[in-house]
PDBQT receptor file of N, H, CA, C and O in Angstrom, charges set to zero:
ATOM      1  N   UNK A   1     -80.503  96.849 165.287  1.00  0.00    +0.000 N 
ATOM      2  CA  UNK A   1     -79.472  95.881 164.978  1.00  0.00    +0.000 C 
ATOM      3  C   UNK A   1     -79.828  94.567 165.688  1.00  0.00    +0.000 C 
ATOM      4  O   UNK A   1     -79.804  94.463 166.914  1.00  0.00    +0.000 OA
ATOM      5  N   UNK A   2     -80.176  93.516 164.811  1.00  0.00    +0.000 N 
ATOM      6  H   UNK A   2     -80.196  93.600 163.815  1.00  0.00    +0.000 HD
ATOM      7  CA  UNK A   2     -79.918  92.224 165.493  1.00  0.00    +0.000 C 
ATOM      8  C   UNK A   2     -78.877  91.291 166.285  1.00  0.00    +0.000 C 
ATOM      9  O   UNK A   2     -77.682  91.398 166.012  1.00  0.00    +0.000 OA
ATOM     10  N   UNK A   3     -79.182  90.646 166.973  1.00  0.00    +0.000 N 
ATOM     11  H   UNK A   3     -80.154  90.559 167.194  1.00  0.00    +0.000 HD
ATOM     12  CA  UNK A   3     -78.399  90.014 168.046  1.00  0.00    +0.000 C 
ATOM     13  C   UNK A   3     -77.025  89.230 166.356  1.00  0.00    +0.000 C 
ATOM     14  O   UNK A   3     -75.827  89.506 166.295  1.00  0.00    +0.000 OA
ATOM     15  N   UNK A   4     -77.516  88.651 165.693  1.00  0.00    +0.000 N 
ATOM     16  H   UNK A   4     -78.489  88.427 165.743  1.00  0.00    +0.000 HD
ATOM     17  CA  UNK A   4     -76.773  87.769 164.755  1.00  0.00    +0.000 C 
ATOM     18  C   UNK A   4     -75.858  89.191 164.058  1.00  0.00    +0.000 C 
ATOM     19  O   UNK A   4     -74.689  89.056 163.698  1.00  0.00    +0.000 OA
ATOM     20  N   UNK A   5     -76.584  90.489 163.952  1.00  0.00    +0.000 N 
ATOM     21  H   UNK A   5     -77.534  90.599 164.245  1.00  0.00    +0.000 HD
ATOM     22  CA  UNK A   5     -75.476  91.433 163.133  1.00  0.00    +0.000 C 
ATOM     23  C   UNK A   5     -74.549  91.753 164.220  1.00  0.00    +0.000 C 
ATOM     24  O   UNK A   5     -73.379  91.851 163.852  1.00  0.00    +0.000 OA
ATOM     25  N   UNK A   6     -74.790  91.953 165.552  1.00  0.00    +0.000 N 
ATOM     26  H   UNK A   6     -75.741  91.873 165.851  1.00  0.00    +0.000 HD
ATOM     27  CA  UNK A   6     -73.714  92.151 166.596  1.00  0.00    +0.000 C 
ATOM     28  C   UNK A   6     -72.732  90.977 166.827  1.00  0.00    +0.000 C 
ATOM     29  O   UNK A   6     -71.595  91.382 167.070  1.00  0.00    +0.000 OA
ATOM     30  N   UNK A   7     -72.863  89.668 166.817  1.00  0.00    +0.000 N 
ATOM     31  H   UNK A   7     -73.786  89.339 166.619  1.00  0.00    +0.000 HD
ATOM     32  CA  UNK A   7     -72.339  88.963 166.991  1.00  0.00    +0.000 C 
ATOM     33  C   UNK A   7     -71.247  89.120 165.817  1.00  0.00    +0.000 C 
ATOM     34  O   UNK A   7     -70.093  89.440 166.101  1.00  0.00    +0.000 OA
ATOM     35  N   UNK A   8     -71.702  88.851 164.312  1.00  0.00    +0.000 N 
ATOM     36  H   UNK A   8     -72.639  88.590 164.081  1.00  0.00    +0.000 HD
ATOM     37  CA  UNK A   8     -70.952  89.142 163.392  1.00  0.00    +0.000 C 
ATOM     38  C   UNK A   8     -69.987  90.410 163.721  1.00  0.00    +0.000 C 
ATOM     39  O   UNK A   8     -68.802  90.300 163.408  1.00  0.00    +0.000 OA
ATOM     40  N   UNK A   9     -70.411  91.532 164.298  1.00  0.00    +0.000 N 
ATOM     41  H   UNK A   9     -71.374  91.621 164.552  1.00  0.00    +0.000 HD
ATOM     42  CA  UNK A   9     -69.467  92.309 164.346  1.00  0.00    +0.000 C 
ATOM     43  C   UNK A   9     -68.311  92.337 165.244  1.00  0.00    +0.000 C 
ATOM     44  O   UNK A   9     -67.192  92.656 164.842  1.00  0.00    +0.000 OA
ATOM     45  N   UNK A  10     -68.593  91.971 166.588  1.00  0.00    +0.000 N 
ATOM     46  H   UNK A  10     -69.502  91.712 166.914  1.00  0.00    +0.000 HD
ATOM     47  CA  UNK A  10     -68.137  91.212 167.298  1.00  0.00    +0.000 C 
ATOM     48  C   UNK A  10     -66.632  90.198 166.813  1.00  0.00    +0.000 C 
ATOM     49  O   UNK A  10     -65.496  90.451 167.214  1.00  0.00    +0.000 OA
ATOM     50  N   UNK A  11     -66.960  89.171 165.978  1.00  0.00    +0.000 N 
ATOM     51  H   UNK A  11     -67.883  88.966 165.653  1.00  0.00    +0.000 HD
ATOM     52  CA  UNK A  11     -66.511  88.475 165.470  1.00  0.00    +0.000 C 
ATOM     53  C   UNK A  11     -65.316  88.666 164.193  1.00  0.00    +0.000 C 
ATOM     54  O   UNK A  11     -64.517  87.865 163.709  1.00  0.00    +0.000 OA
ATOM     55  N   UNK A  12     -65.594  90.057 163.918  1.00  0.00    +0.000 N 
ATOM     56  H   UNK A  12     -66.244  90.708 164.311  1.00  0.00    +0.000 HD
ATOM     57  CA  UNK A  12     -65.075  90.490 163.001  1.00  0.00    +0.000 C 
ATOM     58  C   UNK A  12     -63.362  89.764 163.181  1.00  0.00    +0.000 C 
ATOM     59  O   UNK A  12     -62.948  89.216 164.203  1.00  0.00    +0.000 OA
ATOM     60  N   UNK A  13     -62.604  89.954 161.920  1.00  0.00    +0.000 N 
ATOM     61  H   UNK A  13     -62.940  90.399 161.090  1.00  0.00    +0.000 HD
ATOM     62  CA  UNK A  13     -61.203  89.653 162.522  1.00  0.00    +0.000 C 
ATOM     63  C   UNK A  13     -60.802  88.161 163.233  1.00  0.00    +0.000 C 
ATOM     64  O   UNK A  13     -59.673  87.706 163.053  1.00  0.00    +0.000 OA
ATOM     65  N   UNK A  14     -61.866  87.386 164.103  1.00  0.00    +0.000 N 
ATOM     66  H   UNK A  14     -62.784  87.756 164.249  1.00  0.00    +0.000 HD
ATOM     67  CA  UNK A  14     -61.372  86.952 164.882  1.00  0.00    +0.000 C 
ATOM     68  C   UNK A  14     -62.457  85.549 164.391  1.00  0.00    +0.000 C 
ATOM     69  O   UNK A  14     -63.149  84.972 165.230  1.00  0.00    +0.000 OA
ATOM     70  N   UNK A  15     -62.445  85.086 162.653  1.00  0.00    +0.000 N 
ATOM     71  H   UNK A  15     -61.883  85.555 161.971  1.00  0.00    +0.000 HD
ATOM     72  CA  UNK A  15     -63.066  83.805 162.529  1.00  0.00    +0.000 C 
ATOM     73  C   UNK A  15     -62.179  82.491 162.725  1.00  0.00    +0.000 C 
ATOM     74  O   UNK A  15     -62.571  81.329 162.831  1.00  0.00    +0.000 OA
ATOM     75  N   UNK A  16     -60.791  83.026 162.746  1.00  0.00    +0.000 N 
ATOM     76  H   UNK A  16     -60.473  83.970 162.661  1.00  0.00    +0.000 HD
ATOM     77  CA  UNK A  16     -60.081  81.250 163.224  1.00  0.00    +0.000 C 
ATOM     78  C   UNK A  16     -60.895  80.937 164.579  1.00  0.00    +0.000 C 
ATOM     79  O   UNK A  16     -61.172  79.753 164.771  1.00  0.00    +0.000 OA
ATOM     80  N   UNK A  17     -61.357  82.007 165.662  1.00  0.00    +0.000 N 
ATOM     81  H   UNK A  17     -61.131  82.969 165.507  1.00  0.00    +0.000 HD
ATOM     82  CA  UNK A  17     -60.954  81.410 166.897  1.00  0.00    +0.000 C 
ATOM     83  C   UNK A  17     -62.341  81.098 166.888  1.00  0.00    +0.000 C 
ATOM     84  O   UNK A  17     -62.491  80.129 167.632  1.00  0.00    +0.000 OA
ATOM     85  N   UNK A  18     -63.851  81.596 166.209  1.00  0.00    +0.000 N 
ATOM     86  H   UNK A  18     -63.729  82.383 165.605  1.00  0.00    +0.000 HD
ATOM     87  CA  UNK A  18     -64.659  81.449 166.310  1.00  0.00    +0.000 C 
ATOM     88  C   UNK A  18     -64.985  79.547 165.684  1.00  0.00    +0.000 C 
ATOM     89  O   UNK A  18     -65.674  78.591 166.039  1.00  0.00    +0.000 OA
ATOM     90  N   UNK A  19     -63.952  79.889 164.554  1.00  0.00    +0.000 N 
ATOM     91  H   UNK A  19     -63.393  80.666 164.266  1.00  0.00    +0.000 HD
ATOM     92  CA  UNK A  19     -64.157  78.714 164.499  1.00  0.00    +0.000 C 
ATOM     93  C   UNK A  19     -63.720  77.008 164.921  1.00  0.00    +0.000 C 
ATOM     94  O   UNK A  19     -64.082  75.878 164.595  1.00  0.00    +0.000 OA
ATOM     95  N   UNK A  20     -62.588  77.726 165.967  1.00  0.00    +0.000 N 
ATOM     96  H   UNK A  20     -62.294  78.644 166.232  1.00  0.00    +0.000 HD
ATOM     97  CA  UNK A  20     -62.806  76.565 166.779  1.00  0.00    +0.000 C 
ATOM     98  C   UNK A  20     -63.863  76.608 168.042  1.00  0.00    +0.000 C 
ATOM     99  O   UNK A  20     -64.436  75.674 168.603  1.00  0.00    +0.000 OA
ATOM    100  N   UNK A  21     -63.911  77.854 168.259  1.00  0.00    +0.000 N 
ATOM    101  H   UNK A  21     -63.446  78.613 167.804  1.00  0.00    +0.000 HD
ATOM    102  CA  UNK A  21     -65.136  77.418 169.374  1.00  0.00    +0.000 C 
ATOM    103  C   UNK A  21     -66.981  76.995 168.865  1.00  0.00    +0.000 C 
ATOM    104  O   UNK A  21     -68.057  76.806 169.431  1.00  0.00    +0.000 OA
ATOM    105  N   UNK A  22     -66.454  77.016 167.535  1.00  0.00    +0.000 N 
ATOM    106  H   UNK A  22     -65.580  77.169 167.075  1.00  0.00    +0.000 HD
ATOM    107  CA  UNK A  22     -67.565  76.165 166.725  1.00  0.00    +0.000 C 
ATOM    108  C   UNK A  22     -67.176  74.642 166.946  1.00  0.00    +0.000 C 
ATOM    109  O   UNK A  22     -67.793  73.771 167.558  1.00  0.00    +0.000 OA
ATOM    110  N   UNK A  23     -66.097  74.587 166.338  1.00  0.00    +0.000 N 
ATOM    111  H   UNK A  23     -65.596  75.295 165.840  1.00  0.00    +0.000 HD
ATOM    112  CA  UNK A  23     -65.668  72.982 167.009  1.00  0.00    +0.000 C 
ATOM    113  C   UNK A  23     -65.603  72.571 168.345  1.00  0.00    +0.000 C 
ATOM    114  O   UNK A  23     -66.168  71.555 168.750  1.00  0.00    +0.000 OA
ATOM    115  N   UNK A  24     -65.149  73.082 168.823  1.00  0.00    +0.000 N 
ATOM    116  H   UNK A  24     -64.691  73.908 168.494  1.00  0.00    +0.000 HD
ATOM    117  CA  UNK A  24     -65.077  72.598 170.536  1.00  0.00    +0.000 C 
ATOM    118  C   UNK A  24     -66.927  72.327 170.511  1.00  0.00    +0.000 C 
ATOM    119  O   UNK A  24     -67.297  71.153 170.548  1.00  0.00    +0.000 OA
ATOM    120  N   UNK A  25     -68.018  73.458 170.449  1.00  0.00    +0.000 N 
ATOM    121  H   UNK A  25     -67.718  74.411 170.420  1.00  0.00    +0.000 HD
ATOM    122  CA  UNK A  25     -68.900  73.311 171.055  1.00  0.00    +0.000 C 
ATOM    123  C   UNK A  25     -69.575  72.060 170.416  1.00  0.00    +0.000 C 
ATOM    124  O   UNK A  25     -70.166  71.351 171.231  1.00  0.00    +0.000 OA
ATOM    125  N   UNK A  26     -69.601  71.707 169.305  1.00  0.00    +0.000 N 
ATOM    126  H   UNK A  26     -69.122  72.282 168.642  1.00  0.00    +0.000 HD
ATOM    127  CA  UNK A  26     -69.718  70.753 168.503  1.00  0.00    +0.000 C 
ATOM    128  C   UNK A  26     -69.341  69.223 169.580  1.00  0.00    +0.000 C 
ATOM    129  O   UNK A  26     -70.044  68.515 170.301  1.00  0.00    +0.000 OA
ATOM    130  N   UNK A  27     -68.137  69.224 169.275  1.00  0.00    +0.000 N 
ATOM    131  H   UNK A  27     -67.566  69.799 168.690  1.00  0.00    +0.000 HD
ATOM    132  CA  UNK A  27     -67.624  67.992 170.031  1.00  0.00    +0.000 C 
ATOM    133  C   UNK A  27     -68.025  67.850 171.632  1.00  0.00    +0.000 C 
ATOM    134  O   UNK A  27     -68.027  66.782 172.244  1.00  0.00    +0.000 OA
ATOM    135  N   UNK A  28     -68.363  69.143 172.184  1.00  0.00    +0.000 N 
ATOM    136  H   UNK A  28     -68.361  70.011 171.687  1.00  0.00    +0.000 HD
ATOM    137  CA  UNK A  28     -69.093  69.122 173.736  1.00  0.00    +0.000 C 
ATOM    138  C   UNK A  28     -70.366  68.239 173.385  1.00  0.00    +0.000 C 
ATOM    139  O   UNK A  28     -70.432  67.096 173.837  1.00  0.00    +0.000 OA
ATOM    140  N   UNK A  29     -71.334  68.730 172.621  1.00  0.00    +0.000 N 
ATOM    141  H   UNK A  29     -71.281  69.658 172.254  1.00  0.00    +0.000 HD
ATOM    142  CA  UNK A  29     -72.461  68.582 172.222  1.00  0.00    +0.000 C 
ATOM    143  C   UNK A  29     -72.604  66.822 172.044  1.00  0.00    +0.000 C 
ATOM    144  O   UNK A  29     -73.482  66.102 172.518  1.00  0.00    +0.000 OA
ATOM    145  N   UNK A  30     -71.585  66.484 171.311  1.00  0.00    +0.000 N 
ATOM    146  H   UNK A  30     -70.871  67.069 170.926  1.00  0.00    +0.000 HD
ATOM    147  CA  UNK A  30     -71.281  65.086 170.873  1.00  0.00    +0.000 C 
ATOM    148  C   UNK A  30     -70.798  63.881 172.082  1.00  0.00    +0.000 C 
ATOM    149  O   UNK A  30     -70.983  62.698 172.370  1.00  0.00    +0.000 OA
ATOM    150  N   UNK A  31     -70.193  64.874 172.455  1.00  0.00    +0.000 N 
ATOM    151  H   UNK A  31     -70.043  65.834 172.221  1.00  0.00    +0.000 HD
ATOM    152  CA  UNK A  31     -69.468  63.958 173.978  1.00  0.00    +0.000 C 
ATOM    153  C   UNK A  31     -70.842  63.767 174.944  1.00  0.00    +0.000 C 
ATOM    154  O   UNK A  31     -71.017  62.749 175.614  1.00  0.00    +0.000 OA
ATOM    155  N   UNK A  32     -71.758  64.860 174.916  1.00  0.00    +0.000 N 
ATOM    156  H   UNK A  32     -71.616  65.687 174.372  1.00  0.00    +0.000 HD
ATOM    157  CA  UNK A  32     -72.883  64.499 176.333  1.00  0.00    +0.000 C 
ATOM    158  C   UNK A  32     -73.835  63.605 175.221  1.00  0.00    +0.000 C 
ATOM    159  O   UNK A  32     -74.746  62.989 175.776  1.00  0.00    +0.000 OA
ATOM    160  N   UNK A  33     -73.788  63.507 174.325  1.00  0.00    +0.000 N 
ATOM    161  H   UNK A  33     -73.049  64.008 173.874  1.00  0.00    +0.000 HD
ATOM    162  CA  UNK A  33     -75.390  62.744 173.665  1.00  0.00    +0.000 C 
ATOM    163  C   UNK A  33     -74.590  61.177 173.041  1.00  0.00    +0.000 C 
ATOM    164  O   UNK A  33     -75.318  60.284 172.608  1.00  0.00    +0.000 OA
ATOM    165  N   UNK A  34     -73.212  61.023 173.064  1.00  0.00    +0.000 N 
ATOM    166  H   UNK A  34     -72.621  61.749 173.415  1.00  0.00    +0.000 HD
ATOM    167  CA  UNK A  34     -72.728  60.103 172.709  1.00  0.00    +0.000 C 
ATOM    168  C   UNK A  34     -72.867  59.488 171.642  1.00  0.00    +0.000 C 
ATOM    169  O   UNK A  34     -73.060  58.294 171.412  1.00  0.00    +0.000 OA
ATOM    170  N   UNK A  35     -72.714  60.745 170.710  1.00  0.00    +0.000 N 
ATOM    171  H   UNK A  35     -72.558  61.715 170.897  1.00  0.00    +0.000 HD
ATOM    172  CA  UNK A  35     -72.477  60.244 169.573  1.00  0.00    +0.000 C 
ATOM    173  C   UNK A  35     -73.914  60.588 169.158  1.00  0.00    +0.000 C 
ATOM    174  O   UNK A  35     -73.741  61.792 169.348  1.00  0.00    +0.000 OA
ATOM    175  N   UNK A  36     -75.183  60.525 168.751  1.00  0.00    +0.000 N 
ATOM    176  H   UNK A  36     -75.323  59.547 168.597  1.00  0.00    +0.000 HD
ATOM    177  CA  UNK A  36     -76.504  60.352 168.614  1.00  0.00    +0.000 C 
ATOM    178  C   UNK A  36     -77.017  60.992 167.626  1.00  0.00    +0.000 C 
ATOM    179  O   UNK A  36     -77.687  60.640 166.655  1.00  0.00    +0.000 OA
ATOM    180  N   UNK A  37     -76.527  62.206 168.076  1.00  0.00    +0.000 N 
ATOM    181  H   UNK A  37     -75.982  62.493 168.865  1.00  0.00    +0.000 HD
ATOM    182  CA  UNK A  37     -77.022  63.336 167.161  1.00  0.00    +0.000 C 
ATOM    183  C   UNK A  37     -76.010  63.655 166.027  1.00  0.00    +0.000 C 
ATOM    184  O   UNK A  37     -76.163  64.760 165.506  1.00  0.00    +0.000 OA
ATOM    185  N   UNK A  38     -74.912  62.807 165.512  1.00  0.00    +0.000 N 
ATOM    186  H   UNK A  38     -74.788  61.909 165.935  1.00  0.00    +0.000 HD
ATOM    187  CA  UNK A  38     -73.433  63.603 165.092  1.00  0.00    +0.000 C 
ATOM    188  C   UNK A  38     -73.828  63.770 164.209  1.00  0.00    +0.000 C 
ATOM    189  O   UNK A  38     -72.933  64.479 163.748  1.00  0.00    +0.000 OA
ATOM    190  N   UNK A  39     -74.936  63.665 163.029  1.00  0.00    +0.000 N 
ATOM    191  H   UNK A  39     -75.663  63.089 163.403  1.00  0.00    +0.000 HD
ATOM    192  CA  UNK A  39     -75.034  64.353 161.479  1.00  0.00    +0.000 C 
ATOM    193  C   UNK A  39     -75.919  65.872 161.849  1.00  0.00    +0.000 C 
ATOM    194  O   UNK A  39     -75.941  66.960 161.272  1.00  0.00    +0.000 OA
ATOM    195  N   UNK A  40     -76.502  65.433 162.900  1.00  0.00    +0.000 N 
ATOM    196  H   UNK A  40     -76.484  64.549 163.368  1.00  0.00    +0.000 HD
ATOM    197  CA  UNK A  40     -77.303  67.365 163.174  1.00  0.00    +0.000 C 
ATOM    198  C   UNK A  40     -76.217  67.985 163.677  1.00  0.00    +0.000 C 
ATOM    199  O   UNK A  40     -76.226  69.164 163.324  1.00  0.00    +0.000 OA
ATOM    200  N   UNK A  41     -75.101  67.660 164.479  1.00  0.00    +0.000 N 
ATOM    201  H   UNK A  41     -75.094  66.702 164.766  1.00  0.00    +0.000 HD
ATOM    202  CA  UNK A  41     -74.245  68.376 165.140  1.00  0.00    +0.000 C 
ATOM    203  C   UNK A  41     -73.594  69.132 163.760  1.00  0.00    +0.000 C 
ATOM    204  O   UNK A  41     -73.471  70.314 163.439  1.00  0.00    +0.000 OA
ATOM    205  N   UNK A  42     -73.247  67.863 163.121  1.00  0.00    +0.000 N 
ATOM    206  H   UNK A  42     -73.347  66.902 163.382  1.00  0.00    +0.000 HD
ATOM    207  CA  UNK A  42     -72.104  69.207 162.088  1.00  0.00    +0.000 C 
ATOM    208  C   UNK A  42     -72.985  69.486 161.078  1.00  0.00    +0.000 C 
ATOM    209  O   UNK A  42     -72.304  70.077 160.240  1.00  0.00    +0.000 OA
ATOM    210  N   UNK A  43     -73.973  69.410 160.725  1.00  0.00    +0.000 N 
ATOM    211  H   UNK A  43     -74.526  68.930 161.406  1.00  0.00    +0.000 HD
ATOM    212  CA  UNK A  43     -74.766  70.428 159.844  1.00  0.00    +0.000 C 
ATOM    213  C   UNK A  43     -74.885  71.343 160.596  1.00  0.00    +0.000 C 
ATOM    214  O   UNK A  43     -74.240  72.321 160.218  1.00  0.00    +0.000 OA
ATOM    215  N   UNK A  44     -75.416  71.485 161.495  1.00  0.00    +0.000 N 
ATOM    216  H   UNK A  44     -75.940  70.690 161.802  1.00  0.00    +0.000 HD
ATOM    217  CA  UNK A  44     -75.364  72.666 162.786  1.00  0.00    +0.000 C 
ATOM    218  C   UNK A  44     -73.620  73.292 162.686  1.00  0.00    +0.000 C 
ATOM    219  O   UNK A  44     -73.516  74.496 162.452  1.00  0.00    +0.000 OA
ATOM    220  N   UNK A  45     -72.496  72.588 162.839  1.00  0.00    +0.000 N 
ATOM    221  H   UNK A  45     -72.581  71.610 163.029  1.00  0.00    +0.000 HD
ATOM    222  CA  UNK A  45     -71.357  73.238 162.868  1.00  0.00    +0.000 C 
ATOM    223  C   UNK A  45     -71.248  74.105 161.465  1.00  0.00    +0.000 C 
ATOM    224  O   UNK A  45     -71.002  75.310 161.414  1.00  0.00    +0.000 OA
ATOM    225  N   UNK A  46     -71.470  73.284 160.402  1.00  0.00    +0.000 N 
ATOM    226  H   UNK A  46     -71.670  72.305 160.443  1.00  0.00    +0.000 HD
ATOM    227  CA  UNK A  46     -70.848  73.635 158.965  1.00  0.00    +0.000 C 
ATOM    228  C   UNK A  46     -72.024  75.110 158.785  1.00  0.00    +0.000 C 
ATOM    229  O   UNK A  46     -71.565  76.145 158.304  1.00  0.00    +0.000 OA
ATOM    230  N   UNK A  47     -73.421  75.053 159.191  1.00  0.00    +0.000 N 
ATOM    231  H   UNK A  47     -73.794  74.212 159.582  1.00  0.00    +0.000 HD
ATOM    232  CA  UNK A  47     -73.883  76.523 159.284  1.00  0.00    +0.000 C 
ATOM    233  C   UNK A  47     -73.741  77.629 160.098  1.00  0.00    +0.000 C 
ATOM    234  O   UNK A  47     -74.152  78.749 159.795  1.00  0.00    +0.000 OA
ATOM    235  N   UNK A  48     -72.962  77.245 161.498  1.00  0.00    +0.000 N 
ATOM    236  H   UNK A  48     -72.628  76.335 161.744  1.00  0.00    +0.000 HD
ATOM    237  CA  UNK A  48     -72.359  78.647 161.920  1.00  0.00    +0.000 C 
ATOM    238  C   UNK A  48     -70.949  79.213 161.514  1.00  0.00    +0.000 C 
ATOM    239  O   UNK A  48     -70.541  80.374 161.531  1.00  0.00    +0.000 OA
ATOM    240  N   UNK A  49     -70.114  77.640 161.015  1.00  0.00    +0.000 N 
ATOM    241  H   UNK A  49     -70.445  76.696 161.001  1.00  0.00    +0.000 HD
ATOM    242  CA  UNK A  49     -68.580  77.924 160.831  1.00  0.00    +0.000 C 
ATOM    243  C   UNK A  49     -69.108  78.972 159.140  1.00  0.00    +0.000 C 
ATOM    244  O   UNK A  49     -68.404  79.849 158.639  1.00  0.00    +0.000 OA
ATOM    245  N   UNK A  50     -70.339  78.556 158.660  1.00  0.00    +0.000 N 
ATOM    246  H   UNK A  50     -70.910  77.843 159.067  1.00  0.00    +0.000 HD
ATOM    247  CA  UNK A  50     -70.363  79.947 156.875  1.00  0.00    +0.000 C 
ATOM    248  C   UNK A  50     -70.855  80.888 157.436  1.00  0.00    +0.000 C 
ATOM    249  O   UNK A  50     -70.625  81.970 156.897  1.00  0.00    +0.000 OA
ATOM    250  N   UNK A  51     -71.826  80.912 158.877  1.00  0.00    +0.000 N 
ATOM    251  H   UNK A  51     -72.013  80.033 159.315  1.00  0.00    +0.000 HD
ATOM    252  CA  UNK A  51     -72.121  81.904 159.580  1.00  0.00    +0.000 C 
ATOM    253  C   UNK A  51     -70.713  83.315 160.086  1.00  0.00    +0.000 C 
ATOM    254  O   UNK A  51     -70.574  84.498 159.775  1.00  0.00    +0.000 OA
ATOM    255  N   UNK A  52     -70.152  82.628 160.719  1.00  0.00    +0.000 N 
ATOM    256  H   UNK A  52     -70.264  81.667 160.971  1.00  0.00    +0.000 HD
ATOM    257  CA  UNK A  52     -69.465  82.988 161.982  1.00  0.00    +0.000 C 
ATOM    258  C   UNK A  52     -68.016  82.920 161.500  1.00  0.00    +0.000 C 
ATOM    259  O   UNK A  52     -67.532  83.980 161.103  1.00  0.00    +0.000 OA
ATOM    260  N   UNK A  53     -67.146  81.659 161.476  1.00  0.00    +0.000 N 
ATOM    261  H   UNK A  53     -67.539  80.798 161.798  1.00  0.00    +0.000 HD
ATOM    262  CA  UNK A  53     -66.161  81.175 161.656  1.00  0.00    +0.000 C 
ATOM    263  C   UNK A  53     -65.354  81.283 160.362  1.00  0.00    +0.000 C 
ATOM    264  O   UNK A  53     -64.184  81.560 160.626  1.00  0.00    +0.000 OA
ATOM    265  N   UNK A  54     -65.542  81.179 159.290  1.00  0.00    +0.000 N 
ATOM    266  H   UNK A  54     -66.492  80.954 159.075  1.00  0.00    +0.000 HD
ATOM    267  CA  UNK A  54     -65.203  81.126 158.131  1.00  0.00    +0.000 C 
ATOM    268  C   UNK A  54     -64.281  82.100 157.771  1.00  0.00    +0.000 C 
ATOM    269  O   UNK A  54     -64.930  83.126 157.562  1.00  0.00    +0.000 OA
ATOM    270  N   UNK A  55     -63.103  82.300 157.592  1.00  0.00    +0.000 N 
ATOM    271  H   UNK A  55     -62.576  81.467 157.762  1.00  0.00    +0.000 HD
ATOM    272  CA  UNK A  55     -62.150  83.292 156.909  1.00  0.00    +0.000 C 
ATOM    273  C   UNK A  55     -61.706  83.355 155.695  1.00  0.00    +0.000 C 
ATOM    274  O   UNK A  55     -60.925  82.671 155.034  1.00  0.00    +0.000 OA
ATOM    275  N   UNK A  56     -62.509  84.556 155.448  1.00  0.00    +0.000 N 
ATOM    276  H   UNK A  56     -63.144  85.111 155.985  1.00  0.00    +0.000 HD
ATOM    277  CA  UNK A  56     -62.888  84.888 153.407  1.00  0.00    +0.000 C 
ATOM    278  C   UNK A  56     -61.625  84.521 153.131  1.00  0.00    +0.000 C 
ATOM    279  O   UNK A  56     -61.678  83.755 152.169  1.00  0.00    +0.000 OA
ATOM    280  N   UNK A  57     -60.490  84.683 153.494  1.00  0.00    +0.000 N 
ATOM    281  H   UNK A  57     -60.447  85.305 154.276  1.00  0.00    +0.000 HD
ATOM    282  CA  UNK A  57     -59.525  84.626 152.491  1.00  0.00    +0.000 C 
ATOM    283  C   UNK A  57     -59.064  83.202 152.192  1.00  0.00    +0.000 C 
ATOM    284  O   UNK A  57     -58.211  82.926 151.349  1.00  0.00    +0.000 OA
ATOM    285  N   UNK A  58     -59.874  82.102 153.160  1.00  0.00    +0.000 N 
ATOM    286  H   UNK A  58     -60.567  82.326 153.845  1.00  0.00    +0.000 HD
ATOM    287  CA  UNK A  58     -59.757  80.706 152.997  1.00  0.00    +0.000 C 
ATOM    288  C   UNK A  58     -60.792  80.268 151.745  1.00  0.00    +0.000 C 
ATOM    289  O   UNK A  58     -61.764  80.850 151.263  1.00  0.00    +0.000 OA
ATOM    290  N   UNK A  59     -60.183  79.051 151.448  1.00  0.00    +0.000 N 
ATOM    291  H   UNK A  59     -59.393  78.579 151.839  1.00  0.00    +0.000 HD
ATOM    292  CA  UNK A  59     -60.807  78.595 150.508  1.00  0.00    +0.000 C 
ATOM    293  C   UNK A  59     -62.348  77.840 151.175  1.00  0.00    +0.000 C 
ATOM    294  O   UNK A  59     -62.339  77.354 152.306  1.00  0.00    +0.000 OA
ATOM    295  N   UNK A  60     -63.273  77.835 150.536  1.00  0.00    +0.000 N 
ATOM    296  H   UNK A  60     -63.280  78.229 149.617  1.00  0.00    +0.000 HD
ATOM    297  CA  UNK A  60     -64.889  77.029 151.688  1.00  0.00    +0.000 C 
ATOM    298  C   UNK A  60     -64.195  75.392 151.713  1.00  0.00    +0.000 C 
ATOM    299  O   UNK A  60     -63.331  74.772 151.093  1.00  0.00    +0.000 OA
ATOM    300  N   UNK A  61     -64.937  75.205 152.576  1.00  0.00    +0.000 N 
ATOM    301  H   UNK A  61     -65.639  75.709 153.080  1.00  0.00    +0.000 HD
ATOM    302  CA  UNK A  61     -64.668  73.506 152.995  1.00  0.00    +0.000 C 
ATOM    303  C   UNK A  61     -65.749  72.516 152.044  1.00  0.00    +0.000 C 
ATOM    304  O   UNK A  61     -66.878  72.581 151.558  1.00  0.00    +0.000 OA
ATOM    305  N   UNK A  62     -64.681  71.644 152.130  1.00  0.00    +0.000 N 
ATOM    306  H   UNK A  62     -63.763  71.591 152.525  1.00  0.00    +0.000 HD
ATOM    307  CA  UNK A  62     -65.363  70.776 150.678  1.00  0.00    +0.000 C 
ATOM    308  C   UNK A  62     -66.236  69.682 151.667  1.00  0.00    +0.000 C 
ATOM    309  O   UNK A  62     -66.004  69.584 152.871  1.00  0.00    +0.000 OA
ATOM    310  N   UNK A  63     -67.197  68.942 151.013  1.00  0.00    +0.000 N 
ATOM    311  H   UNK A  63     -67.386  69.022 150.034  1.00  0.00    +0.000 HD
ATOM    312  CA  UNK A  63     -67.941  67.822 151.712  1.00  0.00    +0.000 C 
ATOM    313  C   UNK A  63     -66.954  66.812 151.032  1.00  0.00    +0.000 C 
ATOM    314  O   UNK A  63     -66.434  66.805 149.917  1.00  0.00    +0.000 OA
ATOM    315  N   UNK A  64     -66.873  65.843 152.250  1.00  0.00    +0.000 N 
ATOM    316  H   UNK A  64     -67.296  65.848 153.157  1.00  0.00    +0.000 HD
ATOM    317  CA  UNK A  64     -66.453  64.878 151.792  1.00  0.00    +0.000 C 
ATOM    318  C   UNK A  64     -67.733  63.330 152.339  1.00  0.00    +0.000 C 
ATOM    319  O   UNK A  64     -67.502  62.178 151.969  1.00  0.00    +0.000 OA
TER     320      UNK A  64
């Protein structure tokens, strides 16, 4: 079993909270580089929140 299938399992149940600590870490990330990196940050967010965070019974997040 891989580290990413444990985590998922882990995670099970519990994608609201994952997905704010997708956000929080996001905005940490943003706060020490000041701003610099913010289009890798949330491509980086938007692939762990379909990873990780995402709750099937929500509708996916639209690009705006």
């Amino acid at each position: 079993m891989s580290v990413m299938d444990k985590l998922k399992n882990m995670l099970k149940g519990h994608e609201d909270k994952a997905g704010k600590g997708i956000d929080r870490g996001g905005d940490y990330v943003d706060d020490k580089t000041r701003g610099k990196y913010t289009g890798q940050v949330d491509t980086a967010q938007d692939r762990a929140r379909e990873r990780f965070g995402s709750d099937p019974n929500q509708d996916p997040p639209t690009r705006t």
